[in-house]
Backbone of each chain as nested JSON, in Angstrom:
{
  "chains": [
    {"id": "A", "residues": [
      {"number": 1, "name": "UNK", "atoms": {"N": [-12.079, 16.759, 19.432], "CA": [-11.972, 15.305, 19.458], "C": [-11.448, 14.778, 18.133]}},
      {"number": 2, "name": "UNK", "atoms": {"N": [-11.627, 15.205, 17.126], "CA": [-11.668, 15.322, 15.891], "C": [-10.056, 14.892, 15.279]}},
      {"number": 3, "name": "UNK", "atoms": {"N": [-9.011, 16.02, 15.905], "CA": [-7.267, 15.747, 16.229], "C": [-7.257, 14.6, 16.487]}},
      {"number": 4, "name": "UNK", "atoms": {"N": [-7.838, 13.157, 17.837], "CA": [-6.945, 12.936, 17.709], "C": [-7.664, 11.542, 16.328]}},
      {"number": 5, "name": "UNK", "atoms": {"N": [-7.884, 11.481, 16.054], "CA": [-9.107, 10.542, 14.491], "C": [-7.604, 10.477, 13.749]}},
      {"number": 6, "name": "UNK", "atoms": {"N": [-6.473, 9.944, 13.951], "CA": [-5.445, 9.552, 13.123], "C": [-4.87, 8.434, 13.091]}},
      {"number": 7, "name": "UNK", "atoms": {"N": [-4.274, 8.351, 11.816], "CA": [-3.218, 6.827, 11.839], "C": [-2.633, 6.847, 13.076]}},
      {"number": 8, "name": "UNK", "atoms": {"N": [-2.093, 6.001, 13.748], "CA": [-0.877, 5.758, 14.446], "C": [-1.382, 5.656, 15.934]}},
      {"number": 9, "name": "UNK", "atoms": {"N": [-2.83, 6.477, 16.122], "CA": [-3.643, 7.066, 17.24], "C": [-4.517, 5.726, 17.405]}},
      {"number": 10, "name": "UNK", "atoms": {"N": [-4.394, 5.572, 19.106], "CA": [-5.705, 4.639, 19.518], "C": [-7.362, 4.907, 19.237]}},
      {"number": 11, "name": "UNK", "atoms": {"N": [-7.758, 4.026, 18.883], "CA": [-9.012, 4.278, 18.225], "C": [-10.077, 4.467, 19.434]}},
      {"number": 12, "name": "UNK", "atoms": {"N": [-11.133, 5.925, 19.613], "CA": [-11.643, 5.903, 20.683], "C": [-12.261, 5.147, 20.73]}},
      {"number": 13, "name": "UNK", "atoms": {"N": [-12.932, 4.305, 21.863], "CA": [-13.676, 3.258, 22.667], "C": [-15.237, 3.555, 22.234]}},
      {"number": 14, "name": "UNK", "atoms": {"N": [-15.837, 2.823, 22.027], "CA": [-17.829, 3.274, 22.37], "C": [-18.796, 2.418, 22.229]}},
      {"number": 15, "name": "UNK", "atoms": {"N": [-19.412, 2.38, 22.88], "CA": [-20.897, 1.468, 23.346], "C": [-22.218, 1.87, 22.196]}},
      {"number": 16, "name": "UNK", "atoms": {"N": [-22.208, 0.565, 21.467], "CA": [-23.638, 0.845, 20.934], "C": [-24.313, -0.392, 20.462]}},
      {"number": 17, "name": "UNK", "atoms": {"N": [-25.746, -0.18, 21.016], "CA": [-26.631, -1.751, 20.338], "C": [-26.544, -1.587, 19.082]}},
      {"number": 18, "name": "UNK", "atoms": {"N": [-26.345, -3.034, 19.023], "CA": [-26.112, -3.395, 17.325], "C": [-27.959, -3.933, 17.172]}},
      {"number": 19, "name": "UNK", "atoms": {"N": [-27.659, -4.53, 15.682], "CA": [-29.364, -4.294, 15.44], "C": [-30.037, -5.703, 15.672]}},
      {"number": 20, "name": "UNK", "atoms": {"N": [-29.118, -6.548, 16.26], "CA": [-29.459, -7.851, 16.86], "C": [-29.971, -7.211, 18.479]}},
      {"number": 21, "name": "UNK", "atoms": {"N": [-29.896, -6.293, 19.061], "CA": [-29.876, -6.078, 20.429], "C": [-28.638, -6.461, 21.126]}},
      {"number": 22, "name": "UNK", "atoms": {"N": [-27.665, -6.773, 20.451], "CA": [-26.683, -6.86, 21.402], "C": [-25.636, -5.625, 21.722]}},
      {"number": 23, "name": "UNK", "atoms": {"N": [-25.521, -5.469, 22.971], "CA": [-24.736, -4.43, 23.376], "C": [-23.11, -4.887, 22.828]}},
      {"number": 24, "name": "UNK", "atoms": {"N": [-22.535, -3.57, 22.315], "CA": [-21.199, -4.078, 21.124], "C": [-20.217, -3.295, 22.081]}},
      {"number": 25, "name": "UNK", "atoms": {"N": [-18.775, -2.92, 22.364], "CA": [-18.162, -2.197, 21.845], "C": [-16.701, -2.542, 21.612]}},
      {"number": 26, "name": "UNK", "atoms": {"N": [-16.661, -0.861, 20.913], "CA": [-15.594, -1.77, 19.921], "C": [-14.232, -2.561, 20.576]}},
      {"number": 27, "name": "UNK", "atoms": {"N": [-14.226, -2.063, 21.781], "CA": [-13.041, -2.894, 22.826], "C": [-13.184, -4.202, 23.033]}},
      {"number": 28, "name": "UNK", "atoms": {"N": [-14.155, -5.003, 22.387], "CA": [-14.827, -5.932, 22.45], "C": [-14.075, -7.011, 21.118]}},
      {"number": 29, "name": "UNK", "atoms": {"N": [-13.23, -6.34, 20.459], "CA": [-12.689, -6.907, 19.371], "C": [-10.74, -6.864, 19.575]}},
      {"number": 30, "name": "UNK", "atoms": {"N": [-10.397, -6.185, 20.539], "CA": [-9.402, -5.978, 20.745], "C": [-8.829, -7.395, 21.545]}},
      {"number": 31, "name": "UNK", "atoms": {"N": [-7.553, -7.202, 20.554], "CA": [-6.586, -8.725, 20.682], "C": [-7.154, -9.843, 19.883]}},
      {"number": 32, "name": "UNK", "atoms": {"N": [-8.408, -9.462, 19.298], "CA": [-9.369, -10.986, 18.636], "C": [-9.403, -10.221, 17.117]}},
      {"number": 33, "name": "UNK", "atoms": {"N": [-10.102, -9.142, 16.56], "CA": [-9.901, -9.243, 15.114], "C": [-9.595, -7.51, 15.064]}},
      {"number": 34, "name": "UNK", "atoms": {"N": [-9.376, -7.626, 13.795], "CA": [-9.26, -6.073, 12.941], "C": [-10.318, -5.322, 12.815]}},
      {"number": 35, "name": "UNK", "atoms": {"N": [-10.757, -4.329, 12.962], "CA": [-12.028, -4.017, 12.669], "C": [-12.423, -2.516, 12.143]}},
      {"number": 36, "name": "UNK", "atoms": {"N": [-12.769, -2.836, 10.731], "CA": [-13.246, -1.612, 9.563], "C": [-14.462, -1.12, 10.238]}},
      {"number": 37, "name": "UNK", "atoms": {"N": [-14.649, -0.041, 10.137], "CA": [-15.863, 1.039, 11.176], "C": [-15.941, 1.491, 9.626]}},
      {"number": 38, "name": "UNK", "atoms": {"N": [-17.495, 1.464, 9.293], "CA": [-17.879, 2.146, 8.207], "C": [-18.614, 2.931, 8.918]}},
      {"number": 39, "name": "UNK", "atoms": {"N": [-18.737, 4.403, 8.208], "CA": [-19.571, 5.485, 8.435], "C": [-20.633, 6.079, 7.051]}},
      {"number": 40, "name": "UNK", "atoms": {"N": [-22.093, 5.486, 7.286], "CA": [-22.881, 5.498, 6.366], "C": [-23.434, 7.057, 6.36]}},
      {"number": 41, "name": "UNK", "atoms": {"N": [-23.849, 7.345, 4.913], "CA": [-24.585, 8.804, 5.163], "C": [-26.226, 8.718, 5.45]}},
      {"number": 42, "name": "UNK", "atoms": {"N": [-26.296, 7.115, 5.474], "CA": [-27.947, 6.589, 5.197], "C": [-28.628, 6.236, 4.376]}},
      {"number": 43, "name": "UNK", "atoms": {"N": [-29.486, 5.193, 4.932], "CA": [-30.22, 4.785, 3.337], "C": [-30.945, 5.384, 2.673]}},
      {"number": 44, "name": "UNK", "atoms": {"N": [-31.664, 6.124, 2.445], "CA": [-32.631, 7.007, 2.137], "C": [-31.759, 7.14, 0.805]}}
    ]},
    {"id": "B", "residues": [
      {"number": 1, "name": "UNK", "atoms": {"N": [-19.352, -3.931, -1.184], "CA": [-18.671, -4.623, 0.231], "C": [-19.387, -6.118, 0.556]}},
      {"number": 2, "name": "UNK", "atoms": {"N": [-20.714, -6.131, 0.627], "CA": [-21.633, -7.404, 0.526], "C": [-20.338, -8.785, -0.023]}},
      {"number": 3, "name": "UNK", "atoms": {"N": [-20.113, -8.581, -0.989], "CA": [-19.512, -9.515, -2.111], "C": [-18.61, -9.971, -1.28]}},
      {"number": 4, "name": "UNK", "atoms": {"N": [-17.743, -8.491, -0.661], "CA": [-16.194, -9.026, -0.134], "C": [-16.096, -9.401, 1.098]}},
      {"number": 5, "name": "UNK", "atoms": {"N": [-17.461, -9.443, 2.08], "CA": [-17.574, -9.624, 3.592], "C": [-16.617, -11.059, 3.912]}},
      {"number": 6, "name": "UNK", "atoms": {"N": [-16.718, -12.226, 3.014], "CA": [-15.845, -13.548, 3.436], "C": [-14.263, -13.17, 3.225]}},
      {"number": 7, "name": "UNK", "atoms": {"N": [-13.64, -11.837, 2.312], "CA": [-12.546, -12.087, 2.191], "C": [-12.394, -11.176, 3.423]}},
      {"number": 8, "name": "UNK", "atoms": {"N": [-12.723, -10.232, 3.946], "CA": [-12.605, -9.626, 4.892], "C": [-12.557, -10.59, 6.69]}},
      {"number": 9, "name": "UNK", "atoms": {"N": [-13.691, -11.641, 6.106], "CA": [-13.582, -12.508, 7.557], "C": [-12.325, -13.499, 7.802]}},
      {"number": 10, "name": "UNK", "atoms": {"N": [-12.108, -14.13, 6.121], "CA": [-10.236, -14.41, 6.16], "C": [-9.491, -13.762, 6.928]}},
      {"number": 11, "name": "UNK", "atoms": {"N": [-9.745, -12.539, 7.027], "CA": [-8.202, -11.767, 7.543], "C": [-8.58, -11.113, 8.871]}},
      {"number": 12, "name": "UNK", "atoms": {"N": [-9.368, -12.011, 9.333], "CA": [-9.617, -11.69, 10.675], "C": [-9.946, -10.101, 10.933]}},
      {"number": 13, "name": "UNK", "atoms": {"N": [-11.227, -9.88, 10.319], "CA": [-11.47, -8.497, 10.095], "C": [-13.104, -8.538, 10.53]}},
      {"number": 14, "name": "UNK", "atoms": {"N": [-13.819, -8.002, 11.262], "CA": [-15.434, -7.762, 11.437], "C": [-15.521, -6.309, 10.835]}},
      {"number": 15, "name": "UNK", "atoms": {"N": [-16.605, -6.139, 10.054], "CA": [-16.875, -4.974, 9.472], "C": [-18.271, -3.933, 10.444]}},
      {"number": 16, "name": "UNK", "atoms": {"N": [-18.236, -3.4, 10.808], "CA": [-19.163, -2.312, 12.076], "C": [-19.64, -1.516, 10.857]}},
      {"number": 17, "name": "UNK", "atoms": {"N": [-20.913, -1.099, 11.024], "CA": [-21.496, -0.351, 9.662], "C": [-22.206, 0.601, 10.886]}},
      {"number": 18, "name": "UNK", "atoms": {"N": [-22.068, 1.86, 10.649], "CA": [-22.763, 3.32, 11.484], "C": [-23.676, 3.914, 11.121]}},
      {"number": 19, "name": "UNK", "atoms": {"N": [-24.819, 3.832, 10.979], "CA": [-25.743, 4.509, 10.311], "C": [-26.492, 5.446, 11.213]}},
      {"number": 20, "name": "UNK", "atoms": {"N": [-26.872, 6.678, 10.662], "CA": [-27.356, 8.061, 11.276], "C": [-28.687, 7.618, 11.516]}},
      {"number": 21, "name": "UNK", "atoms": {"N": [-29.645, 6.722, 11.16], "CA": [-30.753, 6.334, 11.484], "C": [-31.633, 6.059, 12.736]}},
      {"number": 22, "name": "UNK", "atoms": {"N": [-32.738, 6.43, 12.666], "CA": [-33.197, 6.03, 14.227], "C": [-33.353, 3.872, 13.77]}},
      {"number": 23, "name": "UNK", "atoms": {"N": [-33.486, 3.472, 14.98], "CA": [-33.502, 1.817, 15.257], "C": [-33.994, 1.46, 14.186]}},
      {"number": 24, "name": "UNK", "atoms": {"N": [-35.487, 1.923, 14.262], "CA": [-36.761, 0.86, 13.709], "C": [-36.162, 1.306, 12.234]}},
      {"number": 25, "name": "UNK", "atoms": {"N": [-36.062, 2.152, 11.589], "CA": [-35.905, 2.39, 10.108], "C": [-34.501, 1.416, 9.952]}},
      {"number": 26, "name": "UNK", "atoms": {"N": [-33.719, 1.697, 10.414], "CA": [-32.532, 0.855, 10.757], "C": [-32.365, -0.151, 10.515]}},
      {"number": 27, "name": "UNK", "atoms": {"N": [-32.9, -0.677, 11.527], "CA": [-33.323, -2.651, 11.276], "C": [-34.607, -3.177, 10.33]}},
      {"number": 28, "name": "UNK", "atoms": {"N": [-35.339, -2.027, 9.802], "CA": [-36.025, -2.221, 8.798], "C": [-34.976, -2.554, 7.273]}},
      {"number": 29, "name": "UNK", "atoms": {"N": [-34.075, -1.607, 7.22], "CA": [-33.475, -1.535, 6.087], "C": [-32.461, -2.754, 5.822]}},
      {"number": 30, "name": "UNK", "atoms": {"N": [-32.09, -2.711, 7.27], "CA": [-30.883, -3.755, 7.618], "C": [-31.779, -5.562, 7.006]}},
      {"number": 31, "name": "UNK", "atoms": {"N": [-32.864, -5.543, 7.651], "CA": [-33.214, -6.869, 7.564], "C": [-33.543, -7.371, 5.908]}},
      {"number": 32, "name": "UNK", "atoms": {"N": [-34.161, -6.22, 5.189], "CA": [-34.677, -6.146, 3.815], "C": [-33.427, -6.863, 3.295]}},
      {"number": 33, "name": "UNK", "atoms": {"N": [-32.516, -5.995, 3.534], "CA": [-31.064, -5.707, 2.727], "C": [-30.478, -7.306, 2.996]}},
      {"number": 34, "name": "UNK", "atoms": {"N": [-30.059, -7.697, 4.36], "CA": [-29.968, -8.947, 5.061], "C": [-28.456, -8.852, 4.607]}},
      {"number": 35, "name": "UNK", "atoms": {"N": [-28.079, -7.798, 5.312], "CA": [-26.231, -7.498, 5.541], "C": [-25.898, -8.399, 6.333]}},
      {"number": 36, "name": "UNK", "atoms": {"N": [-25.007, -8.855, 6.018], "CA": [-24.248, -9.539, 7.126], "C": [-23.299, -9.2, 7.927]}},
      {"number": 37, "name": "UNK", "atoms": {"N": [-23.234, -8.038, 7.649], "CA": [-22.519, -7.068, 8.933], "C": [-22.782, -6.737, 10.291]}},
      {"number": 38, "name": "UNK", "atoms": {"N": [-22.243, -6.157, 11.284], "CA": [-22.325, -6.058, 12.509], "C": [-22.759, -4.732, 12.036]}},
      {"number": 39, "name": "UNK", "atoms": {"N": [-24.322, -4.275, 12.281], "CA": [-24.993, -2.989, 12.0], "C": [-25.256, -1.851, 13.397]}},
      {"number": 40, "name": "UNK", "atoms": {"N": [-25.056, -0.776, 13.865], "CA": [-25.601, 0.255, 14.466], "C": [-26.346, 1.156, 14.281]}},
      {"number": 41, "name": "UNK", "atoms": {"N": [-27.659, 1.719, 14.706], "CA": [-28.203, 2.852, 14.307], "C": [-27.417, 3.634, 15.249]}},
      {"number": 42, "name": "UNK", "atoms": {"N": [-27.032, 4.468, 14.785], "CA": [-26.135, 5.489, 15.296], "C": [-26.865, 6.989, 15.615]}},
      {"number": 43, "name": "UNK", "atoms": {"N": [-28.379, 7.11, 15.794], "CA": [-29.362, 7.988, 15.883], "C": [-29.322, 9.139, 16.921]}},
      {"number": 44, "name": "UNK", "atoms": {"N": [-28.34, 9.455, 17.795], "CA": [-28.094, 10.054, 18.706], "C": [-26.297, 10.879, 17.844]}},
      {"number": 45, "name": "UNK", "atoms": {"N": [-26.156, 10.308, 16.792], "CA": [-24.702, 10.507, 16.221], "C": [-23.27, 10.845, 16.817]}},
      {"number": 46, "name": "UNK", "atoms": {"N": [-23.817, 10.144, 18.475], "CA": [-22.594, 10.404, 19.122], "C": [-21.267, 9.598, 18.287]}},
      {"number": 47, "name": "UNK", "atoms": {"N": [-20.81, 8.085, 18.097], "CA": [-19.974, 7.497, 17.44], "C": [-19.417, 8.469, 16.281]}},
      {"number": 48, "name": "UNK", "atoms": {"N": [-20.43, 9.074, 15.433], "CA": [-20.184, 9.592, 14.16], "C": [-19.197, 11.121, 14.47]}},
      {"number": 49, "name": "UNK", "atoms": {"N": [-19.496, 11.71, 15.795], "CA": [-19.347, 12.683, 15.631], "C": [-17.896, 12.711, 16.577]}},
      {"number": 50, "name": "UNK", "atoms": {"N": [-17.911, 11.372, 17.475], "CA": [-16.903, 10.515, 17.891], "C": [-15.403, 10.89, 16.821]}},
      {"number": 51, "name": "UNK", "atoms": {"N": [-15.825, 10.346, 16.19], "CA": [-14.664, 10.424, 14.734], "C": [-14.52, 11.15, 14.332]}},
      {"number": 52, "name": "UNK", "atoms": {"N": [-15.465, 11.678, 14.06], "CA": [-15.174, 13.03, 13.392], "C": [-16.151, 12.942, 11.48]}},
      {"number": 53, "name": "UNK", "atoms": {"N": [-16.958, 12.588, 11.365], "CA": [-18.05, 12.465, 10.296], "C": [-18.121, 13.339, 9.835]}},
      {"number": 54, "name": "UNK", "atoms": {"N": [-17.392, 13.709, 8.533], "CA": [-18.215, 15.288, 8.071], "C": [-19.549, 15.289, 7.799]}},
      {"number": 55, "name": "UNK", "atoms": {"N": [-20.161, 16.398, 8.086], "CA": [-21.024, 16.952, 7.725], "C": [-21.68, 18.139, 6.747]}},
      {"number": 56, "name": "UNK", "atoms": {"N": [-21.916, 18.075, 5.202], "CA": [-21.96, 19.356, 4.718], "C": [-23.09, 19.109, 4.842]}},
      {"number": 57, "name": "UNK", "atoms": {"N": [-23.695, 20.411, 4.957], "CA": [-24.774, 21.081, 5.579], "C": [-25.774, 21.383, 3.965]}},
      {"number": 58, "name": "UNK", "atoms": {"N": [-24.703, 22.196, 3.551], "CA": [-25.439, 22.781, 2.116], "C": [-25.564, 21.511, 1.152]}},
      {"number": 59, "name": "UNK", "atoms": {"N": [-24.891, 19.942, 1.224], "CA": [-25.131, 19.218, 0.589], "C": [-26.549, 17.759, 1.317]}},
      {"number": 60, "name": "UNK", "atoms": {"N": [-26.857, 18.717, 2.431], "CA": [-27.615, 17.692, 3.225], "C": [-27.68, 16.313, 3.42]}},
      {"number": 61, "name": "UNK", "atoms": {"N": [-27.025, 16.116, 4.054], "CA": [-26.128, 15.039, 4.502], "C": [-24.619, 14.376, 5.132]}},
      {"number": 62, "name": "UNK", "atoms": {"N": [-24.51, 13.388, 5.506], "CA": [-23.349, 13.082, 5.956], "C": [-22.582, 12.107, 4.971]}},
      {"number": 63, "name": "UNK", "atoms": {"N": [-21.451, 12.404, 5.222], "CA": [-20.121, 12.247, 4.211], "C": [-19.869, 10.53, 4.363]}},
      {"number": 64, "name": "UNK", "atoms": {"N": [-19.721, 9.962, 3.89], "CA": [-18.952, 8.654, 4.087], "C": [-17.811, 8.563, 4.283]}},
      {"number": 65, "name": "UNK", "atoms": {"N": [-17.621, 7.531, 5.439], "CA": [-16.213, 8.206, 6.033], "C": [-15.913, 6.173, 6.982]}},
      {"number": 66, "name": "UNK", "atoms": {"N": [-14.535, 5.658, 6.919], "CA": [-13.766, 4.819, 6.956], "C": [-13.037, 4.387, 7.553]}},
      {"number": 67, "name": "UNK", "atoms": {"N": [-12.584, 3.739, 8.319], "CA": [-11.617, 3.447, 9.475], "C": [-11.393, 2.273, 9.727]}},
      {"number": 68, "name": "UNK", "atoms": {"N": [-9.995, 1.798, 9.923], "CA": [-9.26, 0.101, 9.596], "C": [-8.72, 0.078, 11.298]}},
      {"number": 69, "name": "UNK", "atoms": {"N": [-9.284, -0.13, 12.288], "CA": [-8.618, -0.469, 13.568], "C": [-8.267, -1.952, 13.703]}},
      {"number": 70, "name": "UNK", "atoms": {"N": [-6.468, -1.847, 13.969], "CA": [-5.853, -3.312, 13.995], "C": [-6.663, -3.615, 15.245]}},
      {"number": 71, "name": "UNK", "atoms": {"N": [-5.5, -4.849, 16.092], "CA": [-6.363, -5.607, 16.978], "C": [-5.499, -5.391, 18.569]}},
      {"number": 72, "name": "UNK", "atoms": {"N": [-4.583, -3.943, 18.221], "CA": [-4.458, -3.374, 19.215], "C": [-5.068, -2.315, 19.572]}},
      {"number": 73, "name": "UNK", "atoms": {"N": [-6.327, -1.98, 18.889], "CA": [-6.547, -0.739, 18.867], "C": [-6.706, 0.086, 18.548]}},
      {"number": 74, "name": "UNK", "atoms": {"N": [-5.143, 0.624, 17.599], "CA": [-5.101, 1.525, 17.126], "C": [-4.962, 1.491, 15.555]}},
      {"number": 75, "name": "UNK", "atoms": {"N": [-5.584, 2.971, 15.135], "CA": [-6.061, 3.42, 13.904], "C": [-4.795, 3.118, 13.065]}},
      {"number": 76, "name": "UNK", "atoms": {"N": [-5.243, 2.03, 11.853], "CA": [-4.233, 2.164, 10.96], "C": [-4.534, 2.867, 9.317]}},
      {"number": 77, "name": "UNK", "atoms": {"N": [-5.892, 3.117, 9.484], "CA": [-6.404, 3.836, 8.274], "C": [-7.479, 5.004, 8.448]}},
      {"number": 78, "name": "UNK", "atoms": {"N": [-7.441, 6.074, 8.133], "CA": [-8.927, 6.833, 7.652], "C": [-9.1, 7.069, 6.248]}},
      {"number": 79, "name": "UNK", "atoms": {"N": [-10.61, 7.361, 5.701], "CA": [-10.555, 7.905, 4.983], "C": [-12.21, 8.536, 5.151]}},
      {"number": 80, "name": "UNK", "atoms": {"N": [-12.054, 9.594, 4.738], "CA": [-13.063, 10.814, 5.093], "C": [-13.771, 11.08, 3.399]}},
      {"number": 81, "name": "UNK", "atoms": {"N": [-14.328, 10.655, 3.344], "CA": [-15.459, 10.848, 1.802], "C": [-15.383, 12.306, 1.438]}},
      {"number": 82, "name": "UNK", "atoms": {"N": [-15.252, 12.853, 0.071], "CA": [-15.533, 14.259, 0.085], "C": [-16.972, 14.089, -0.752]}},
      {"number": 83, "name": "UNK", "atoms": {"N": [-17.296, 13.044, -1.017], "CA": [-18.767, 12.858, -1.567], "C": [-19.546, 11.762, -1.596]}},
      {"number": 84, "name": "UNK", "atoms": {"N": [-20.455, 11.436, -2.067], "CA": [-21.091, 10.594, -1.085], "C": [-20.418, 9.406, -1.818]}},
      {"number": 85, "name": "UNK", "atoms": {"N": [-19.995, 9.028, -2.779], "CA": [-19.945, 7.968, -3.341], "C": [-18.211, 7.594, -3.537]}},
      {"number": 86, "name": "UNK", "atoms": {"N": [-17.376, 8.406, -2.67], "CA": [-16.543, 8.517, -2.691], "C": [-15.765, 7.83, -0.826]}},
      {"number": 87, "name": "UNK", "atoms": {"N": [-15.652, 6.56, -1.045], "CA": [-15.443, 5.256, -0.624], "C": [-13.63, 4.37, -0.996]}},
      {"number": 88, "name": "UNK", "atoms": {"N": [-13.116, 4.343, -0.009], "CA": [-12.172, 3.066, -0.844], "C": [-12.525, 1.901, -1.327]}},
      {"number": 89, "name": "UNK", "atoms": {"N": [-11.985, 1.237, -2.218], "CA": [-11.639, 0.267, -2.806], "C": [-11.888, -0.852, -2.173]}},
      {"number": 90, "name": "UNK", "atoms": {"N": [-12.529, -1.856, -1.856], "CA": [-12.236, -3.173, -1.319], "C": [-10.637, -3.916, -0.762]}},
      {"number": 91, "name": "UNK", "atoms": {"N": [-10.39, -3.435, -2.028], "CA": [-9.079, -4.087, -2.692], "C": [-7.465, -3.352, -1.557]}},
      {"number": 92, "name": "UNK", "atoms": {"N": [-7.712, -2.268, -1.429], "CA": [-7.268, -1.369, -1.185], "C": [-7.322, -1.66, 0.572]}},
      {"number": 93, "name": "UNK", "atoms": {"N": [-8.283, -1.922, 1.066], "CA": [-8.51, -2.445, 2.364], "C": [-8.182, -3.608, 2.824]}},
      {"number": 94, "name": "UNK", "atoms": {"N": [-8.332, -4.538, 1.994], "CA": [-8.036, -5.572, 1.921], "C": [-6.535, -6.47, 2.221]}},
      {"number": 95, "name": "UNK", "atoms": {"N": [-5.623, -5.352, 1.186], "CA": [-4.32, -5.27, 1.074], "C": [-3.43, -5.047, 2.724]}},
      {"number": 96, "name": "UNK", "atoms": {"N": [-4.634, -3.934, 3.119], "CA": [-4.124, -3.594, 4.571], "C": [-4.238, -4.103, 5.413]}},
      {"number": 97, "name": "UNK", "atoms": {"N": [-5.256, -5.124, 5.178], "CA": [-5.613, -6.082, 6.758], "C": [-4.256, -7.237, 6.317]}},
      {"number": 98, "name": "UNK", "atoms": {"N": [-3.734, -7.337, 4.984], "CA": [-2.615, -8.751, 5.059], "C": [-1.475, -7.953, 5.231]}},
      {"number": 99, "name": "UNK", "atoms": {"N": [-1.093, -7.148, 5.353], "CA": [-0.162, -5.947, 5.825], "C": [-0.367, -6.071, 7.492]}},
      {"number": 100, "name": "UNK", "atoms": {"N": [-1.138, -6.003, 7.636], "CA": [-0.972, -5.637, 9.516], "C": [-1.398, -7.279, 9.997]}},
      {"number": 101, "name": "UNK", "atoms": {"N": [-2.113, -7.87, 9.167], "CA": [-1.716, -9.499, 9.958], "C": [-0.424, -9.964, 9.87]}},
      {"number": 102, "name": "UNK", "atoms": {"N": [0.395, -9.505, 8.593], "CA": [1.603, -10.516, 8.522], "C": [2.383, -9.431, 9.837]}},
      {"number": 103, "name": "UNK", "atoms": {"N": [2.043, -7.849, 9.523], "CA": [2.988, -7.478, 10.868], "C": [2.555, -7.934, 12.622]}},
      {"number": 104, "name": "UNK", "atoms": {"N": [1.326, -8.733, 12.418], "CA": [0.901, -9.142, 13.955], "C": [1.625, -10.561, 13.893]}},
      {"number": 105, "name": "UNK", "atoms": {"N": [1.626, -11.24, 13.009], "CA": [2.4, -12.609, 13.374], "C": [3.976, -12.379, 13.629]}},
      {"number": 106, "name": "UNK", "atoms": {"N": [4.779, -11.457, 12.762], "CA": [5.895, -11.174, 13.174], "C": [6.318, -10.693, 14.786]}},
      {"number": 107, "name": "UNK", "atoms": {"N": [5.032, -10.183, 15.545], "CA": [5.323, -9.557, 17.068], "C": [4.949, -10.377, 17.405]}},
      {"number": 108, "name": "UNK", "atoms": {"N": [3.934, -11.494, 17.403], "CA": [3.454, -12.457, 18.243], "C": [4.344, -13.519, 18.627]}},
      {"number": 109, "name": "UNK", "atoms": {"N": [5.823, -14.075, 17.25], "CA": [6.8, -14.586, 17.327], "C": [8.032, -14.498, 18.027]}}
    ]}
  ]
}
C-alpha cells in the first residue's frame, strides 16, 4: 500500500472519529479545502 | 504549528492530526493541550499504516510523518520523519498551499 503514498498519487480515502465524536473522512474535504494529515508519534 | 493554525486556515487548509493513541488518553491530551485542530486517535493504526508511518522498532516508536492533500485529492507533498523531531517547516508548507491555490484559481478560470 505503501507505493502508492506519492506526490502526484490520489490520496487514499478513510473514516475516523475525530475527538469531538464526529465521524470525519477525509473525502469530506474534497473540492472545499487543502488538507495537511499530520502523523504524530504520540504524546507521551 | 499551534501559532500557524490561522495562516493555514487563510489558505483554505484544515490540519487532521493522527495520533497512535487509544480515545480516552487522546482526548485527554487533546483537551489539556486545547488544539484547535481536527484530532484522531488513530488506536487501531489502520490510517497510519494506511500511508505508510514508519515504524522503528529498535527506536520504540513511530516516526513523524506529513502529507499536503490539495482539494482534488491528490497528494501534493510527503514527508516521512527520520526522527522524531524531524518535521517540516511551517513556512515551507505554507508556501505550498499558495502554490496550489494560485494553481486552483488558474483551472477554476
Amino acid at each position: 500500500m505503501t507505493d502508492s503514498i506519492a506526490v502526484g498519487q490520489a490520496a487514499p480515502d478513510f473514516e475516523l472519529t475525530d475527538v469531538q465524536g464526529r465521524t470525519i473522512r477525509l473525502s469530506d474535504y474534497r473540492a472545499q479545502e487543502n488538507v495537511v494529515l499530520v502523523f504524530t508519534r504520540g504524546f507521551t | 504549528m499551534r501559532e500557524a493554525y490561522d495562516a493555514f486556515r487563510q489558505r483554505r487548509a484544515e490540519i487532521l492530526v493522527i495520533g497512535p493513541e487509544g480515545p480516552r488518553r487522546f482526548k485527554q491530551v487533546w483537551d489539556e493541550q486545547q488544539y484547535p485542530f481536527v484530532g484522531f486517535a488513530d488506536y487501531k493504526h489502520t490510517v497510519a499504516d494506511l500511508y505508510g508511518q514508519q515504524v522503528k522498532l529498535l527506536k520504540l516508536g513511530r516516526m513523524p510523518a506529513m502529507l499536503v492533500v490539495d482539494r482534488q485529492g491528490i497528494i501534493q507533498f510527503t514527508h516521512f520523519g527520520d526522527d522524531m523531531a524531524d518535521i517540516p517547516k511551517n513556512d515551507q508548507v505554507l508556501a505550498l498551499l499558495d502554490r496550489l491555490n494560485r494553481l486552483a484559481e488558474t483551472q477554476d478560470t
